[in-house]
C-alpha positions as CSV (number, residue, x, y, z in Angstrom):
1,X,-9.0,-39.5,1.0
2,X,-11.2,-36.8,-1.0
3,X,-8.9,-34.8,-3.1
4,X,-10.2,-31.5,-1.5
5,X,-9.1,-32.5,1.7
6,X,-5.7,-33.3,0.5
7,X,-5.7,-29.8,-1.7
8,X,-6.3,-28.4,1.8
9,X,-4.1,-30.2,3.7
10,X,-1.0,-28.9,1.4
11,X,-2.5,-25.3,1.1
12,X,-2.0,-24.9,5.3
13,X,1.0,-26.8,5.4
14,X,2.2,-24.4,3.0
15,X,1.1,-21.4,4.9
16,X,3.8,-20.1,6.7
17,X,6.0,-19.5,3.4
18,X,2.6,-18.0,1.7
19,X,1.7,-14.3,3.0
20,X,2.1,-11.4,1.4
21,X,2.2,-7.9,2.2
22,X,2.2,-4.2,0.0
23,X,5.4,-3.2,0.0
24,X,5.7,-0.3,-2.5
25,X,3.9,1.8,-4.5
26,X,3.9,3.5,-8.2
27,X,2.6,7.0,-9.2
28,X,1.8,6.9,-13.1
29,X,4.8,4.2,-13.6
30,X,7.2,5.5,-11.4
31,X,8.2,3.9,-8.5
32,X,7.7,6.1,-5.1
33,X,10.1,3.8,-3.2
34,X,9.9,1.4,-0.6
35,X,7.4,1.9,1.8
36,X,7.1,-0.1,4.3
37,X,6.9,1.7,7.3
38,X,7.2,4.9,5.6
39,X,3.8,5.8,3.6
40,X,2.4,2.6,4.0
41,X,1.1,1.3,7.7
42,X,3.0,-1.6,8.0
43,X,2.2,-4.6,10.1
44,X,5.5,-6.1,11.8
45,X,5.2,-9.4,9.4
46,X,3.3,-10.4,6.6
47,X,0.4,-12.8,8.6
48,X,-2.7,-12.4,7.8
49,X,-6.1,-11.2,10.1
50,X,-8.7,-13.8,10.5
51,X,-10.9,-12.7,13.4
52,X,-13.3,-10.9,11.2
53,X,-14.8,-9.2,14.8
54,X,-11.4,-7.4,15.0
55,X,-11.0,-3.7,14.1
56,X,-7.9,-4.9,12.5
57,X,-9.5,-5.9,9.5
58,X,-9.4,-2.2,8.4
59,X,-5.6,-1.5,8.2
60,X,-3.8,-4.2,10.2
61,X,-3.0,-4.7,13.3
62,X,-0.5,-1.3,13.0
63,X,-3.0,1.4,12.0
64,X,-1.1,4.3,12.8
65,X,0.1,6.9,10.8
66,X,3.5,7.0,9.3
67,X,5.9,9.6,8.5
68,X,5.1,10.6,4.4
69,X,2.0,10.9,2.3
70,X,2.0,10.3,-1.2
71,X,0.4,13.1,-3.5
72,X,-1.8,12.6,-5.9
73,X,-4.3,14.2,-8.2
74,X,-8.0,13.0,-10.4
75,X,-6.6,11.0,-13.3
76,X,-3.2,9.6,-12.0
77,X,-2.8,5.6,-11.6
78,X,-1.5,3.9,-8.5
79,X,-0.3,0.6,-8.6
80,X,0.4,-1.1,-5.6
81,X,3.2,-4.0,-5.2
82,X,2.3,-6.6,-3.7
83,X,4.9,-9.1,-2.4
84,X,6.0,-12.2,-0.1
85,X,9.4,-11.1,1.3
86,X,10.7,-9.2,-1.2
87,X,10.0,-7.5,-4.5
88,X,9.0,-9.6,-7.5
89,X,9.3,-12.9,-5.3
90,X,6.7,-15.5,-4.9
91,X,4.0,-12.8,-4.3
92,X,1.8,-15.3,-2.7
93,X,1.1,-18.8,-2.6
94,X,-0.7,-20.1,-5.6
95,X,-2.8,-21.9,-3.6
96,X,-4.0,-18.8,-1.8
97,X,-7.2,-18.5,-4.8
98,X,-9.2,-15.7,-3.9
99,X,-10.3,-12.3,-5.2
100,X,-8.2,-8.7,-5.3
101,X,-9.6,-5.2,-4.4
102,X,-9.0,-1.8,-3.7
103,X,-11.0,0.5,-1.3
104,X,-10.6,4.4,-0.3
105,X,-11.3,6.3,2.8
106,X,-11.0,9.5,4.7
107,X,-7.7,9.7,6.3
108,X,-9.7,11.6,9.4
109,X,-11.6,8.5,9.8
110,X,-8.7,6.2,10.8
111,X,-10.6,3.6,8.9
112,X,-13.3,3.1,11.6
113,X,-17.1,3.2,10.4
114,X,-19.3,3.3,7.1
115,X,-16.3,4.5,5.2
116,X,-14.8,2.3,3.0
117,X,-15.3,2.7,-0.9
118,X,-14.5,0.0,-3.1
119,X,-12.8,0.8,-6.2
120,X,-12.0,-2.5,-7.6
121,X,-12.7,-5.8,-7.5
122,X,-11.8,-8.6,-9.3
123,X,-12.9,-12.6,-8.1
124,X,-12.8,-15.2,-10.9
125,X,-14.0,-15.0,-14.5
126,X,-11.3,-17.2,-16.7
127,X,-9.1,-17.7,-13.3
128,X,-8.7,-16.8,-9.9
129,X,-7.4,-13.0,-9.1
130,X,-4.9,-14.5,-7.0
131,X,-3.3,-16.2,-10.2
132,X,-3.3,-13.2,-12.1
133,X,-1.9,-11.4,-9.8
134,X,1.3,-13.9,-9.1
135,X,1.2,-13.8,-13.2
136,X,1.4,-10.1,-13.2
137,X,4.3,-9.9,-10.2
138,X,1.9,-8.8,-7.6
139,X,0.8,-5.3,-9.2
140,X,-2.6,-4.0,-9.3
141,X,-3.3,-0.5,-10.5
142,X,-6.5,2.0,-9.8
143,X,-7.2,5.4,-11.2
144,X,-7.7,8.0,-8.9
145,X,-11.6,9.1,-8.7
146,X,-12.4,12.6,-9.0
147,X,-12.5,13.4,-5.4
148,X,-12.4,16.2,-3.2
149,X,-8.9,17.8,-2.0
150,X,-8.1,16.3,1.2
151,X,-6.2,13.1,2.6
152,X,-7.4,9.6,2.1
153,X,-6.3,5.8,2.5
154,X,-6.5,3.4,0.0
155,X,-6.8,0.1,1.3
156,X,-5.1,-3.1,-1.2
157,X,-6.5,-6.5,-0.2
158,X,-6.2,-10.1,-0.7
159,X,-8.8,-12.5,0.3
160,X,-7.6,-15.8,0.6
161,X,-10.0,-18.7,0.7
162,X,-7.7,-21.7,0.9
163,X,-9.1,-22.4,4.6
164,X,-12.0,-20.8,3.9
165,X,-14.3,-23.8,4.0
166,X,-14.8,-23.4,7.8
167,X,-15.1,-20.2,9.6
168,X,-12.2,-18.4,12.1
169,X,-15.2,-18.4,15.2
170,X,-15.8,-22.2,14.6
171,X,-12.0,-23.4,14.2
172,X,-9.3,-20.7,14.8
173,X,-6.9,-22.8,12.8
174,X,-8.9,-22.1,9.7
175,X,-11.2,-19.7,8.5
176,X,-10.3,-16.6,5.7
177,X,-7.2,-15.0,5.2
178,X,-7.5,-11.2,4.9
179,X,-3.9,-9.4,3.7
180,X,-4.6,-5.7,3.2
181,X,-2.3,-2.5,4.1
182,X,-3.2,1.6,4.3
183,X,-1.3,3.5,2.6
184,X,-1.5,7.4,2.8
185,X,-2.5,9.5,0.2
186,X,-3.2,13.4,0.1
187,X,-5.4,14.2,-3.3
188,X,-4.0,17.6,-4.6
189,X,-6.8,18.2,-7.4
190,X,-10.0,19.8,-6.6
191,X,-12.7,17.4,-7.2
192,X,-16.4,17.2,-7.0
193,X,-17.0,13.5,-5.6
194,X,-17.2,13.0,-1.9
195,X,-17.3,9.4,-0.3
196,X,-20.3,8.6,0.8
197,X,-22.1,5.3,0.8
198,X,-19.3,3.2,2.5
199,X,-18.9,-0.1,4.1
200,X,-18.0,-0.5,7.8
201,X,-16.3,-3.7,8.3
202,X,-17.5,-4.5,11.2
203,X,-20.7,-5.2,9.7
204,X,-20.0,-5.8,5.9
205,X,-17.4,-8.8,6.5
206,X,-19.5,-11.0,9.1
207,X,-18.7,-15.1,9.5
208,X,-22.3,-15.3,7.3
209,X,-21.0,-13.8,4.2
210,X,-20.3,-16.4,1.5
211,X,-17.9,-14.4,-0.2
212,X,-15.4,-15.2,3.4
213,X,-17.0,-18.6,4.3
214,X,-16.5,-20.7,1.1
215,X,-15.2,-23.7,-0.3
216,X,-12.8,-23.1,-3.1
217,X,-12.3,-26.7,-3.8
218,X,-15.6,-28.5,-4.1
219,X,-17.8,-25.1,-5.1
220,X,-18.0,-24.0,-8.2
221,X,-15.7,-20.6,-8.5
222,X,-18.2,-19.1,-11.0
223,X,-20.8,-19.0,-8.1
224,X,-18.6,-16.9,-5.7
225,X,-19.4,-12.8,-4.9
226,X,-16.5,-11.2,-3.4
227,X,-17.4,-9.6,0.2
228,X,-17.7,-5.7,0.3
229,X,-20.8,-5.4,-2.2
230,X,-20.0,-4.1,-5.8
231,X,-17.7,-1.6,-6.7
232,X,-18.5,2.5,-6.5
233,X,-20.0,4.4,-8.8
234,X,-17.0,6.5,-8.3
235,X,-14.6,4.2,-9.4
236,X,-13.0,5.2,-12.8
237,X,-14.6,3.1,-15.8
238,X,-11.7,0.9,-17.8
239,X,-8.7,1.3,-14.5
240,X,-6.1,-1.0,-15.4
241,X,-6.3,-3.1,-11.9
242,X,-4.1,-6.7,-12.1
243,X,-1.4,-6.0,-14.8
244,X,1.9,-4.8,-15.5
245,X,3.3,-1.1,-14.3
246,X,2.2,1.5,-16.8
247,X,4.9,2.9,-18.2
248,X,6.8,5.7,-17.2
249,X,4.1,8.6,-17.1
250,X,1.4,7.0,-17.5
251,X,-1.7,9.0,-16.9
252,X,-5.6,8.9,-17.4
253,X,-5.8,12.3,-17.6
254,X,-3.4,14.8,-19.5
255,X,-1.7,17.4,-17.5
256,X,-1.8,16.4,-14.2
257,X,0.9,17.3,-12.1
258,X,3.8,15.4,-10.2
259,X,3.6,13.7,-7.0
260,X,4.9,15.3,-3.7
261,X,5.3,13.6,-0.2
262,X,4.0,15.1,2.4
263,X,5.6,14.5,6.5
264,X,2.8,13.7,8.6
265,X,4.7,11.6,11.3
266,X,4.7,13.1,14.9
267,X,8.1,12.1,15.5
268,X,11.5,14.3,13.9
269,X,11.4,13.7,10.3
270,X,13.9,14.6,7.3
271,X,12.6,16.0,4.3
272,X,13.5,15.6,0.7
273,X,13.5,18.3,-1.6
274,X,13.4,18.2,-5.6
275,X,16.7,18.8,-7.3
276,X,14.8,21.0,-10.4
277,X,13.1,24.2,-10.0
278,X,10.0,22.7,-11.5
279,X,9.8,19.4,-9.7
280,X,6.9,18.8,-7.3
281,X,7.2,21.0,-3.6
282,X,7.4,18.7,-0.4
283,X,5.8,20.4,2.8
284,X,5.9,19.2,6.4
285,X,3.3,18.4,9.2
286,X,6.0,17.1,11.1
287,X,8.3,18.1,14.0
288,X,10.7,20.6,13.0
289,X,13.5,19.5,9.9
290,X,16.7,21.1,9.5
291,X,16.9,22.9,5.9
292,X,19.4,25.3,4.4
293,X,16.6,27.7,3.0
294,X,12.7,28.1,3.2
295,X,11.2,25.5,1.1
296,X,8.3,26.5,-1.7
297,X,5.3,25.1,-0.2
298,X,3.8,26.0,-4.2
299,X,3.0,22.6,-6.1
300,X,4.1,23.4,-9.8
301,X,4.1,20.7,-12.6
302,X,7.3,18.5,-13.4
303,X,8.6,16.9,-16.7
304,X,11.6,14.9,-15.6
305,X,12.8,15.3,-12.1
306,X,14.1,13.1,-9.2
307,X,14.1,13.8,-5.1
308,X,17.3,13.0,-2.9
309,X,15.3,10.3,-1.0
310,X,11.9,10.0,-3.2
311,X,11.5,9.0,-6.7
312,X,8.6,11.5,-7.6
313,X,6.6,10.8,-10.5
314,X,6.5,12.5,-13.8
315,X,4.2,13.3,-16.2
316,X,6.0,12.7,-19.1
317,X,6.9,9.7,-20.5
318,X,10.8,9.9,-20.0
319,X,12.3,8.3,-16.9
320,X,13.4,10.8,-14.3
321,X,17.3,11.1,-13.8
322,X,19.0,11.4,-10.7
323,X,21.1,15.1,-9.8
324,X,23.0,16.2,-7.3
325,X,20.8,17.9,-4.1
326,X,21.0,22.1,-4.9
327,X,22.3,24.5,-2.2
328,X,18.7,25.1,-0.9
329,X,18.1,21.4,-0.4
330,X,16.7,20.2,2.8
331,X,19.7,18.3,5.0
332,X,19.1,15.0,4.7
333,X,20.9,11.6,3.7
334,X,21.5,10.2,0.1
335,X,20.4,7.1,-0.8
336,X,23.0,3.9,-1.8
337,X,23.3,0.7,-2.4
338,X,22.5,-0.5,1.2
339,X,21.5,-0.1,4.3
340,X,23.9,2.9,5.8
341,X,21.6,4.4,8.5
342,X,23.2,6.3,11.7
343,X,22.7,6.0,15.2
344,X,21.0,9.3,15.1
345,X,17.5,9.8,17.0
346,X,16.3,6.7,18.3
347,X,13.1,5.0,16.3
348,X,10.1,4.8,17.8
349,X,8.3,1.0,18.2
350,X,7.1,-0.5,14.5
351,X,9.5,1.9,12.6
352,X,12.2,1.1,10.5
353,X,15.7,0.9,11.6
354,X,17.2,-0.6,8.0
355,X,17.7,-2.3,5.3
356,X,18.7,-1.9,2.2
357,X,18.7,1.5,0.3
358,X,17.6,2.5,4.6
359,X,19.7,5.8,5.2
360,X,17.7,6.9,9.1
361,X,18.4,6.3,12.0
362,X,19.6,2.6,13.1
363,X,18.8,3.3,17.2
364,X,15.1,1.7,18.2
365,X,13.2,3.5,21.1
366,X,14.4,1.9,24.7
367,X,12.6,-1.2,25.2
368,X,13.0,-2.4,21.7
369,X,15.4,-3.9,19.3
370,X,15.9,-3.6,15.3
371,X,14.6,-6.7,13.9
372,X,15.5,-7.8,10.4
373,X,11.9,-8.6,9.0
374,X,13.8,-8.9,5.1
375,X,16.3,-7.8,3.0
376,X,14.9,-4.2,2.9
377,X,13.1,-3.6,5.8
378,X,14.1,-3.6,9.6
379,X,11.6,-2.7,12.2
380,X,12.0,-1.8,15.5
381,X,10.2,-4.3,17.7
């Protein structure tokens, strides 16, 4: 038996302990908290989508928008976390070879059309991306382009090309393995560059594109072009992409302010509000939240600060210490060492409903049940 076929034999048998999914995110080296399900739009499991005809090549197959957004402005690095079940696992299987990227589009557009910028890419040169990225515990970092105010998604993905050799519309049980999550971001900074010039899925990642219809154990890996055509102009020259968290306020660019969240769920929301009278303001676009005082909607610069629920991210070097919620705080729950959510307002369908460090509501919508997905997330199913 030819050794590729045996390399591919053990690659889909080892499948089902192999996916991965983006689990959290980091703002200039600090840690915005798990995400999943919260700024990030969260499939219920971490399988990946392999009918490239589907519109859920975009965001998943849950493309709806969750309760925070992430703040930004030009110059910050984000670094998403990528991981199997939980963070700083397994990341994914190594025989899952294939290349990293990173693309950004208009919130507004859902992720439907000629939208999609791509930021980075990274294929093989030395090694796969895929390796580096298990070296590096699943972290890949961009730089934030100078773009226009407004609300975007970037879109991490992982192209897996262990069952690539034969396409999805010829044999369902192979074909690529697409991982990829949105996560929300709202860019604070008034920049010059608007998107234009994207890729629409739909048409850009077709069963005739080499860089999803390849085999990664008899071709040579020099030869293969990532799908998605060549990175933007707009993407920031010398971005860290697969490496280690920057420390602790790192920044491209000097000054920049610290991140806020933003509510953008339809459904009741809680938010957090800074414990410094510098730190970063947190606005709503949710249903109404319960607070003790009006909240500053003015987004002023922070050194060191933490929020009650949301690490925000500083611009200095120093690590951000925790305090004790002011007077004028928003109500809302603490976090702890686990999962200590209340009944509360019931969670709609694909929301959390626990896990550790989980402080909402533990009661799913009727027709559904709080399924343990891992350690840290619950979802309501």
């Amino acid at each position: 038996m030819k050794f590729s076929t045996v390399a591919a034999m053990l690659a889909s048998a080892s499948a089902a302990y192999a996916h991965a999914i983006v689990g959290s995110v980091y703002i200039n080296g600090v840690s915005q908290g798990n995400g999943v399900g919260t700024y990030i739009r969260s499939p219920p499991n971490n399988s990946p989508v392999k009918d490239l005809t589907s519109s859920d090549v975009a965001c998943n197959v849950n493309n709806v928008a969750v309760p925070k957004t992430l703040e930004v402005s030009a110059g910050d690095v984000i670094t998403f976390e990528w991981y199997h079940n939980t963070p700083l696992d397994d990341i994914i299987d190594a025989s899952h070879k294939g290349p990293v990227q990173v693309y950004v589009a208009p919130t507004e557009s859902n992720g439907s059309g000629a939208v999609w910028v791509k930021l980075f890419s990274q294929a093989y040169t030395d090694d796969w991306a895929t390796n580096k990225l298990i070296a590096n515990k699943g972290h890949v970092s961009v730089t934030v382009p100078d773009l226009a105010a407004g609300e975007y998604l970037f879109r991490p993905e992982i192209v897996a090309l262990h069952e690539a050799d034969t396409a999805y519309n010829v044999n369902s049980a192979r074909g690529v393995q697409l991982y990829m999550e949105c996560v929300q971001f709202k860019v604070a900074s008034s920049g010059s560059v608007s998107l234009s010039g994207g890729i629409d899925f739909k048409e850009s990642y077709t069963y005739s594109d080499g860089g999803l219809v390849f085999n990664v154990y008899n071709a040579d890996p020099k030869t293969y072009v990532a799908p998605g055509g060549a990175v933007s102009s707009i993407a920031v020259a010398g971005q860290a992409g697969i490496g280690p968290v920057p420390a602790a306020g790192s920044n491209a660019q000097a000054g920049t302010t610290a991140a806020a969240v933003t509510s953008t769920s339809a459904a009741p929301a809680t938010t957090a509000v800074p414990t410094t009278s510098t730190a970063a303001a947190v606005t709503s676009t949710a249903a109404p939240v319960t607070t003790a005082s009006p909240v500053s909607t003015t987004r002023a610069a922070v050194s060191t600060s933490k929020m009650v629920t949301v690490t925000i991210r500083s611009s200095s070097a120093a690590q951000p210490t925790a305090s004790a919620a002011s007077s004028a705080a928003v109500s809302c729950p603490t976090s702890s060492s686990g999962s200590s959510g209340s009944s509360g307002a019931a969670v709609a369908k694909y929301y959390q409903c626990g896990g550790i460090n989980y402080t909402g509501s533990t009661t799913c919508a009727s027709g559904t049940t709080c399924v343990v997905q891992n350690p840290y997330y619950s979802q309501c199913l």
